[in-house]
C-alpha positions as CSV (number, residue, x, y, z in Angstrom):
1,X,2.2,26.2,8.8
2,X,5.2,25.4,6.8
3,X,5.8,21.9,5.2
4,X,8.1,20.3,7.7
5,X,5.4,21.2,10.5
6,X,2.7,19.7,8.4
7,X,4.7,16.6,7.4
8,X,5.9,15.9,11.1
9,X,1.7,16.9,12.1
10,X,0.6,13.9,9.6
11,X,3.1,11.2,10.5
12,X,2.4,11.5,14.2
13,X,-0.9,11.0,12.9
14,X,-0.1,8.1,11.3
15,X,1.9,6.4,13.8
16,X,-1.0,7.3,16.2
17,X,-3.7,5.5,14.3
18,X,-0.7,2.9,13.3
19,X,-0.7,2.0,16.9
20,X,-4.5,2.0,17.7
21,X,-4.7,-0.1,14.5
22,X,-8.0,2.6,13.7
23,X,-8.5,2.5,10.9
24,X,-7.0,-0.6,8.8
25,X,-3.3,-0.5,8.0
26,X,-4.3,-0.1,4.2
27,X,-6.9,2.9,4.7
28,X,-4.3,5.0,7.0
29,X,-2.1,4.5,4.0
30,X,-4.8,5.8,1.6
31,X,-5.5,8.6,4.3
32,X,-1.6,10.1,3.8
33,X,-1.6,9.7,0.3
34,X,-4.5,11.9,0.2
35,X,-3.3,13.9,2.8
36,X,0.3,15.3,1.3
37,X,-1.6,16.3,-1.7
38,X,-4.3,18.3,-0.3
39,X,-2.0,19.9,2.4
40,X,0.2,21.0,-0.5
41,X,3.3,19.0,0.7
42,X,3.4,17.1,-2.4
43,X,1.7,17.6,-5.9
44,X,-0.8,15.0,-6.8
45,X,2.0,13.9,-9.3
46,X,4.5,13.5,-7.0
47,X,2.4,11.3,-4.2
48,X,1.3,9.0,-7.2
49,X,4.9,8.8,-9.1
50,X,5.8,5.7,-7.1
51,X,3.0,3.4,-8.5
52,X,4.4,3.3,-11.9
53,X,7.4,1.8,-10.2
54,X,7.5,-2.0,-12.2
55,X,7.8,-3.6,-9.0
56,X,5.0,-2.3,-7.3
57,X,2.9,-3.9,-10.2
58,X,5.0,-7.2,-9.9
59,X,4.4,-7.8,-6.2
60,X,0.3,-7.8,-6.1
61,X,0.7,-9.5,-9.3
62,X,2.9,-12.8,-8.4
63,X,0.4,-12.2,-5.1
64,X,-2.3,-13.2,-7.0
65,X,-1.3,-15.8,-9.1
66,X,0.2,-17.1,-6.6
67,X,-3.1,-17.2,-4.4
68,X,-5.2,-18.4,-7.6
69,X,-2.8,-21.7,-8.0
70,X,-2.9,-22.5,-3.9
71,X,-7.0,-22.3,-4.6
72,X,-7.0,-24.8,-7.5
73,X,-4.5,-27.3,-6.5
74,X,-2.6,-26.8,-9.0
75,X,0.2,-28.6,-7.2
76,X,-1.1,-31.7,-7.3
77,X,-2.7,-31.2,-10.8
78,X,-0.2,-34.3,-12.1
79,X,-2.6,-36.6,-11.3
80,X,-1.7,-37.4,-7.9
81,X,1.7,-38.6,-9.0
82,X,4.5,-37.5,-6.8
């Protein structure tokens, strides 16, 4: 197979499980960044390049801080004054 018929194989794939929802969103993800590499699509390089993109580090970042400060309270850390 040549890489356009490999490509086109794995997203149908993807939309497929996409649309079952089997498995999670996240792990389907995981499954066709694994999946370009080892099909020889992509280089391992090139299937990782995007995650030294700053914003991808920003967004589960602010994510989490965001999430620690709803847990504490930390809005109404002022003593309850308005």
């Amino acid at each position: 197979m040549f890489d356009p018929t490999i490509v086109l194989v794995l997203l149908g794939a993807a939309i497929l499980m996409f649309a079952i929802n089997r498995p999670r969103l996240d792990v389907v993800a995981l499954i066709m960044l694994l999946a370009l590499p080892f099909t020889g699509v992509l280089t391992m390089s090139e299937a990782l390049a995007g995650f030294s993109d700053p914003n991808i580090v920003l967004t589960p970042a602010t994510r989490t801080s965001r999430s620690g400060s709803m847990s504490t309270n930390s809005r109404t850390a002022n003593n309850g004054c308005a």
